[in-house]
Backbone atoms as SQL, in Angstrom:
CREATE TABLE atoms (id INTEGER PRIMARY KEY, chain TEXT, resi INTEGER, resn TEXT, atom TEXT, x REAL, y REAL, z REAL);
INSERT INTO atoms VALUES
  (1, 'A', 1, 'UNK', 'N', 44.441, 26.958, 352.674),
  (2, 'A', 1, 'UNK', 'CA', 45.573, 27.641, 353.254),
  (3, 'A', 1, 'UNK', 'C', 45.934, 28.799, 352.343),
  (4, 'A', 2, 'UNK', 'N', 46.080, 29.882, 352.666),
  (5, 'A', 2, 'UNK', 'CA', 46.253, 31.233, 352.221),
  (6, 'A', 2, 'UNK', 'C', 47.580, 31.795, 352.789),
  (7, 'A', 3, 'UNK', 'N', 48.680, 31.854, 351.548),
  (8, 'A', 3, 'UNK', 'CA', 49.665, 32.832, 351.805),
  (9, 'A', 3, 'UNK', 'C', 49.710, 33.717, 350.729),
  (10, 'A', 4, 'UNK', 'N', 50.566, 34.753, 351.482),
  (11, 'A', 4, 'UNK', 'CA', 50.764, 35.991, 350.119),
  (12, 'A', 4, 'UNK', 'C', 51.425, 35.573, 348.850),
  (13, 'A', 5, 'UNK', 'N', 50.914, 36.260, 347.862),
  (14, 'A', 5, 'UNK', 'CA', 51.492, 36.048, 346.822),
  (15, 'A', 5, 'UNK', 'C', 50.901, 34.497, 345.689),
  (16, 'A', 6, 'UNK', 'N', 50.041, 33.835, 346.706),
  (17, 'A', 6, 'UNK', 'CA', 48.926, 33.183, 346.355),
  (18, 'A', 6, 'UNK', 'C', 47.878, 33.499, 345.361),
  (19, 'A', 7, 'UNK', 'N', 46.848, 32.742, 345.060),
  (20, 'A', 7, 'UNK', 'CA', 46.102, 33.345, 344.130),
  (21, 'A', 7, 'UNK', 'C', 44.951, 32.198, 343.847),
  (22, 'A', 8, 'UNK', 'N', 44.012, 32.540, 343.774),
  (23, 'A', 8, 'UNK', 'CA', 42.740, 31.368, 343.079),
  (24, 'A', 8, 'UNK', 'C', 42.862, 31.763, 342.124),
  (25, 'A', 9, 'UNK', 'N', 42.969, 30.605, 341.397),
  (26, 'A', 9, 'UNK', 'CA', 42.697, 30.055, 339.670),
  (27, 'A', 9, 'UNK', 'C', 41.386, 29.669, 339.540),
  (28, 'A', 10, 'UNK', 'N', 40.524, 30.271, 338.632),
  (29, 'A', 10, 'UNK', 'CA', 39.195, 29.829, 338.647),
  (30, 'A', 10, 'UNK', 'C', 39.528, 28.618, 336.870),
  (31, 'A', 11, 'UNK', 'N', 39.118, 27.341, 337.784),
  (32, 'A', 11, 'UNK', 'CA', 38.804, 26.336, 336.609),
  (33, 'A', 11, 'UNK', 'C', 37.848, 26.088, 335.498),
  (34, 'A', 12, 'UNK', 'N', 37.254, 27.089, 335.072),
  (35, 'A', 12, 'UNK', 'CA', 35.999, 27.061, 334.126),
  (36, 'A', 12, 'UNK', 'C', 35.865, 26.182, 332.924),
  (37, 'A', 13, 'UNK', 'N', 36.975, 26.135, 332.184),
  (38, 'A', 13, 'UNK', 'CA', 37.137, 25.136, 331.030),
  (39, 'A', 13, 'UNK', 'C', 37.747, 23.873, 331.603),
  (40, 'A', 14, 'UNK', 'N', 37.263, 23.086, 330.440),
  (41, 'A', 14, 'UNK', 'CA', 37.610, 21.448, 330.517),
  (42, 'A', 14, 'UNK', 'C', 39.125, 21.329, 330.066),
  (43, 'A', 15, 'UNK', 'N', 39.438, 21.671, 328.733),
  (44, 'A', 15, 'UNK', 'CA', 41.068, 22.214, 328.731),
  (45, 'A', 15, 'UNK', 'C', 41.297, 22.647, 329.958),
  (46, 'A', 16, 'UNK', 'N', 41.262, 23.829, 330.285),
  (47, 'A', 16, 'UNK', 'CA', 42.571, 24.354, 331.510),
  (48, 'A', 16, 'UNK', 'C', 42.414, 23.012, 333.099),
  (49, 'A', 17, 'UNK', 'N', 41.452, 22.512, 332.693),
  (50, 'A', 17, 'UNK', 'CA', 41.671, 21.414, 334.224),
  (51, 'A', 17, 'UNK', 'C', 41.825, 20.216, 333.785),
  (52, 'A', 18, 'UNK', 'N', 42.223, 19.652, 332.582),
  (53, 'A', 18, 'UNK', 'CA', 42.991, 18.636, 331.968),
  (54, 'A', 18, 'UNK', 'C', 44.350, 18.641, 331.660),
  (55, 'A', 19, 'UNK', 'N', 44.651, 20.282, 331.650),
  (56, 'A', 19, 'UNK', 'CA', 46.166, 20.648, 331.558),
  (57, 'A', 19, 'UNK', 'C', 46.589, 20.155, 333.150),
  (58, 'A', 20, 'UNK', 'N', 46.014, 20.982, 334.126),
  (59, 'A', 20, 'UNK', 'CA', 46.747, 21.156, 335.015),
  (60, 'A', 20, 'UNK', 'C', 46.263, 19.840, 335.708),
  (61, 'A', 21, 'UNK', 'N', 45.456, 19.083, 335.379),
  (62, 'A', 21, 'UNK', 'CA', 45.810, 17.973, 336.039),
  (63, 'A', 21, 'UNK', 'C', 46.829, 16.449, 335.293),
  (64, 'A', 22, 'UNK', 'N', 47.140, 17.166, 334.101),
  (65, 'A', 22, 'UNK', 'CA', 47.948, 16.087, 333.559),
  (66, 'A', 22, 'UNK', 'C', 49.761, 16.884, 334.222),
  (67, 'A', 23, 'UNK', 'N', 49.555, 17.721, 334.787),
  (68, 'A', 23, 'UNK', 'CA', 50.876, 18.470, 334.765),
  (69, 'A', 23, 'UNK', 'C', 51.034, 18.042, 336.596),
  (70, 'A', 24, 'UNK', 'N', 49.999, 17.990, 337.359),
  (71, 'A', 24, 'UNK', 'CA', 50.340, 17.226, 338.757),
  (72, 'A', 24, 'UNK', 'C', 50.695, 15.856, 338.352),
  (73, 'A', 25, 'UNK', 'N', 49.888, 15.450, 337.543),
  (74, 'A', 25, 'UNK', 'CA', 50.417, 13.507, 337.563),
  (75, 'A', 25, 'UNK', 'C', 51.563, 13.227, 336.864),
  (76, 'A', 26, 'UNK', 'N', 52.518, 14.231, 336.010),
  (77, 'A', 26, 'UNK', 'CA', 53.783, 14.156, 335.614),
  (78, 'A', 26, 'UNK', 'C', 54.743, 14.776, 336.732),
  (79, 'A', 27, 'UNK', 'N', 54.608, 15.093, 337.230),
  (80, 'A', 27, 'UNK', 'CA', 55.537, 15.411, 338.793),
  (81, 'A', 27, 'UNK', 'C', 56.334, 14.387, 338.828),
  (82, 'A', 28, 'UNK', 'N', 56.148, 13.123, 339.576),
  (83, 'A', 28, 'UNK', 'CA', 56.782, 12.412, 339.535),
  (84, 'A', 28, 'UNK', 'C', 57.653, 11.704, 338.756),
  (85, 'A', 29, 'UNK', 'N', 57.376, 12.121, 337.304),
  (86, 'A', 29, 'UNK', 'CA', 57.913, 11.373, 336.250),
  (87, 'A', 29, 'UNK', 'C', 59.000, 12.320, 336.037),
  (88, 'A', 30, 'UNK', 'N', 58.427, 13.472, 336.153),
  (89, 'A', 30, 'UNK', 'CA', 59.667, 15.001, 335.896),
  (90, 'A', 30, 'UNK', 'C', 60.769, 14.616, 337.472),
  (91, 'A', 31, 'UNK', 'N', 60.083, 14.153, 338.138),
  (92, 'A', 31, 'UNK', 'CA', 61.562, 13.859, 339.758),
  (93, 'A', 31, 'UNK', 'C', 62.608, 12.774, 339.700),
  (94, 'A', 32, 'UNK', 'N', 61.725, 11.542, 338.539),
  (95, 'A', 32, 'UNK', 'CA', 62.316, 10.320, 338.361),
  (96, 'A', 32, 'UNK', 'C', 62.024, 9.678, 339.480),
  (97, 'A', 33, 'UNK', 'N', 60.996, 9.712, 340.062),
  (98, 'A', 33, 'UNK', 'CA', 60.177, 8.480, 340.632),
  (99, 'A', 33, 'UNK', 'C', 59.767, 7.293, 340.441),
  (100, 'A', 34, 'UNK', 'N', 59.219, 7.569, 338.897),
  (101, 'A', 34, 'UNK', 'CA', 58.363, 6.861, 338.449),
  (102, 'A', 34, 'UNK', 'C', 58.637, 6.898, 336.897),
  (103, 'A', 35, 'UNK', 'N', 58.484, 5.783, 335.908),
  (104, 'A', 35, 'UNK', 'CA', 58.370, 6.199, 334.265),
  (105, 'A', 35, 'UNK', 'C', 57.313, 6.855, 333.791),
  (106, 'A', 36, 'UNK', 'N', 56.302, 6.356, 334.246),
  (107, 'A', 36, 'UNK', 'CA', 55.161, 6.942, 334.164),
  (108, 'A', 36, 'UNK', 'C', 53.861, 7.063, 334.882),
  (109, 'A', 37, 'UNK', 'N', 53.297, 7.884, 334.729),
  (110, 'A', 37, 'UNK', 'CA', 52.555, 8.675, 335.342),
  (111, 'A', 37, 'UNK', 'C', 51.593, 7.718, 336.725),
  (112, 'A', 38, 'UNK', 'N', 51.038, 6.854, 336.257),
  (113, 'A', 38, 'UNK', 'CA', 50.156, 5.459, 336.724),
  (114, 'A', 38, 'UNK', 'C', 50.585, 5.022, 337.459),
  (115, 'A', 39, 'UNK', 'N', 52.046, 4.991, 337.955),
  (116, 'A', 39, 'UNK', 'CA', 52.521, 4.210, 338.317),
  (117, 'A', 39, 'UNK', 'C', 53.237, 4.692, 339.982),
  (118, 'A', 40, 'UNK', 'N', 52.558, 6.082, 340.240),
  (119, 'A', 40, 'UNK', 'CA', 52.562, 6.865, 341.325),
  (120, 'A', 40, 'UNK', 'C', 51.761, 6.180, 342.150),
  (121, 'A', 41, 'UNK', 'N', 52.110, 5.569, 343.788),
  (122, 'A', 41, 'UNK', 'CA', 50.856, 5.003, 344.142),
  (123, 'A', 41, 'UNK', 'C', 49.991, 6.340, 344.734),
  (124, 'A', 42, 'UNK', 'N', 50.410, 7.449, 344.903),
  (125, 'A', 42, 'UNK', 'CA', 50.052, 8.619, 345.684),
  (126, 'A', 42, 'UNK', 'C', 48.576, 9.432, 344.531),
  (127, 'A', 43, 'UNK', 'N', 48.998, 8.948, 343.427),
  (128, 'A', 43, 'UNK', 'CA', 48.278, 9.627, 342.489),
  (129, 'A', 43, 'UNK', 'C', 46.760, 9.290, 341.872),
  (130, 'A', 44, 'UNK', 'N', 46.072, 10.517, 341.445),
  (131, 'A', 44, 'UNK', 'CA', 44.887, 9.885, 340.671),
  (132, 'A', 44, 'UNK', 'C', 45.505, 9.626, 339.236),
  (133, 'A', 45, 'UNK', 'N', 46.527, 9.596, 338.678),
  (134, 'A', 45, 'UNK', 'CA', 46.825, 9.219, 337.239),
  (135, 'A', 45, 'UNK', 'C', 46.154, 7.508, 336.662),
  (136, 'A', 46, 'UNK', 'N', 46.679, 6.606, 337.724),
  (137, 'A', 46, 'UNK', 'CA', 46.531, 5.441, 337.694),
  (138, 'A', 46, 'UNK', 'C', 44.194, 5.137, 337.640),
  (139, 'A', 47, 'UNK', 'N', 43.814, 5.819, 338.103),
  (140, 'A', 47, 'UNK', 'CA', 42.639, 6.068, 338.047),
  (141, 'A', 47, 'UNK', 'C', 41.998, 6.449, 336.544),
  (142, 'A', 48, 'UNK', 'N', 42.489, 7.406, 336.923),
  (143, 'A', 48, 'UNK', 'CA', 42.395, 8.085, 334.766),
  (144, 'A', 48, 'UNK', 'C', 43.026, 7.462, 333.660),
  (145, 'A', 49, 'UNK', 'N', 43.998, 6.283, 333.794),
  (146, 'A', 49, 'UNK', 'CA', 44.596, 5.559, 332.817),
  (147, 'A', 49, 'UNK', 'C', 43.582, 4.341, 332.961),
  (148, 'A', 50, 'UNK', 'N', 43.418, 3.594, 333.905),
  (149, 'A', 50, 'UNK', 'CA', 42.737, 2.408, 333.984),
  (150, 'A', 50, 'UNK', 'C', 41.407, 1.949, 334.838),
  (151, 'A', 51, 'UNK', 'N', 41.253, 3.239, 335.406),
  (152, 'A', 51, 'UNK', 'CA', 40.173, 3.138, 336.441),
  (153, 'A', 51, 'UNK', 'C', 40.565, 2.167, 337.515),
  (154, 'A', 52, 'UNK', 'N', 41.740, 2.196, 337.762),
  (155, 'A', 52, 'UNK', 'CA', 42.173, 1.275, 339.167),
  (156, 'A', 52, 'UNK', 'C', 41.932, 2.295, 340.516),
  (157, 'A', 53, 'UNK', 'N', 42.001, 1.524, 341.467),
  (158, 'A', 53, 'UNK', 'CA', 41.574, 2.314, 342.745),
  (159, 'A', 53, 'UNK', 'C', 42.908, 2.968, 342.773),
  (160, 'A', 54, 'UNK', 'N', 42.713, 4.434, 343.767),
  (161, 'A', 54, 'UNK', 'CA', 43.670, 4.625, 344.323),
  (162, 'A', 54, 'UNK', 'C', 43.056, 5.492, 345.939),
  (163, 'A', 55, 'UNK', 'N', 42.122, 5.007, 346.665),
  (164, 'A', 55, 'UNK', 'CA', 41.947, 4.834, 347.708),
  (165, 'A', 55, 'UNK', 'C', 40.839, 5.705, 348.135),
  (166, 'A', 56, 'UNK', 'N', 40.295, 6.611, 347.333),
  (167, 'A', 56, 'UNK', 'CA', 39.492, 7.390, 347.382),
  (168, 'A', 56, 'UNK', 'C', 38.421, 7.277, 345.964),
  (169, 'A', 57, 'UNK', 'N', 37.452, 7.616, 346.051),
  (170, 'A', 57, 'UNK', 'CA', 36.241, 7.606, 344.876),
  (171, 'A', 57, 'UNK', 'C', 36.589, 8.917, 344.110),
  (172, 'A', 58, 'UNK', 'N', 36.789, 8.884, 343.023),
  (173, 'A', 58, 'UNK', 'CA', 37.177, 10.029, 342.143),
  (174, 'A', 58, 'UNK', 'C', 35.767, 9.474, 340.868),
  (175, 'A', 59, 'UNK', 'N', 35.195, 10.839, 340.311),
  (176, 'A', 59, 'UNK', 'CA', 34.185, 10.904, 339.396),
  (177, 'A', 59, 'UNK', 'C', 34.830, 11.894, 338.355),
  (178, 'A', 60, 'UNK', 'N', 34.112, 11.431, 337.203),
  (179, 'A', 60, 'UNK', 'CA', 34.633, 11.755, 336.178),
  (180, 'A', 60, 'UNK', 'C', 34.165, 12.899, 335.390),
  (181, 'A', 61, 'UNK', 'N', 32.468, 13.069, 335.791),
  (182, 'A', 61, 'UNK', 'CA', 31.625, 13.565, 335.136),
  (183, 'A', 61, 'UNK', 'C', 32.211, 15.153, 334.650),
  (184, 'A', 62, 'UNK', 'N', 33.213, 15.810, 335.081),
  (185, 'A', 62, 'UNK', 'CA', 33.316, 16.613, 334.115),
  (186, 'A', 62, 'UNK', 'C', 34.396, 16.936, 333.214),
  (187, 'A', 63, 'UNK', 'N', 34.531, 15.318, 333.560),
  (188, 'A', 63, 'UNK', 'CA', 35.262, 15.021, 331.547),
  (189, 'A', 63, 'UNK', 'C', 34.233, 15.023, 330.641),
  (190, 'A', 64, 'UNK', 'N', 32.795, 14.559, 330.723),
  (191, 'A', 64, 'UNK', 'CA', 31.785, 14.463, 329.842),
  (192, 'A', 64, 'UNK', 'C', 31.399, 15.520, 328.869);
C-alpha cells in the first residue's frame, strides 16, 4: 500500500532490522498492553524470545 509521503526503507544490515524489529515488538509494552514484549499474542517477539509458535513459520536465517 502506497501513500504520499511514504517511503521504502531498504533493510541491508543486520543492525538496522534488529532495531526496527525490536522497536515493533515494544509497541505494546510502550501502550501498556503488555509488560513485556512475548507476551503480545499478535506478535513475533514471543517467537524470538522462546521459539514458541505464534501461528505462522518465521525463519531466522538472517540473524546468522
Amino acid at each position: 500500500l502506497w501513500q504520499p509521503g511514504n517511503w521504502t526503507v531498504l533493510m541491508d544490515e543486520t543492525v538496522s532490522m534488529e532495531h526496527r524489529l525490536r522497536y515493533m515488538h515494544e509497541n505494546p509494552v510502550r501502550a501498556g498492553l503488555v509488560r513485556v514484549d512475548h507476551d503480545w499474542p499478535w506478535s513475533s517477539a514471543g517467537w524470538y524470545f522462546d521459539r514458541s509458535s505464534v501461528g505462522i513459520r518465521l525463519d531466522a536465517d538472517w540473524m546468522d
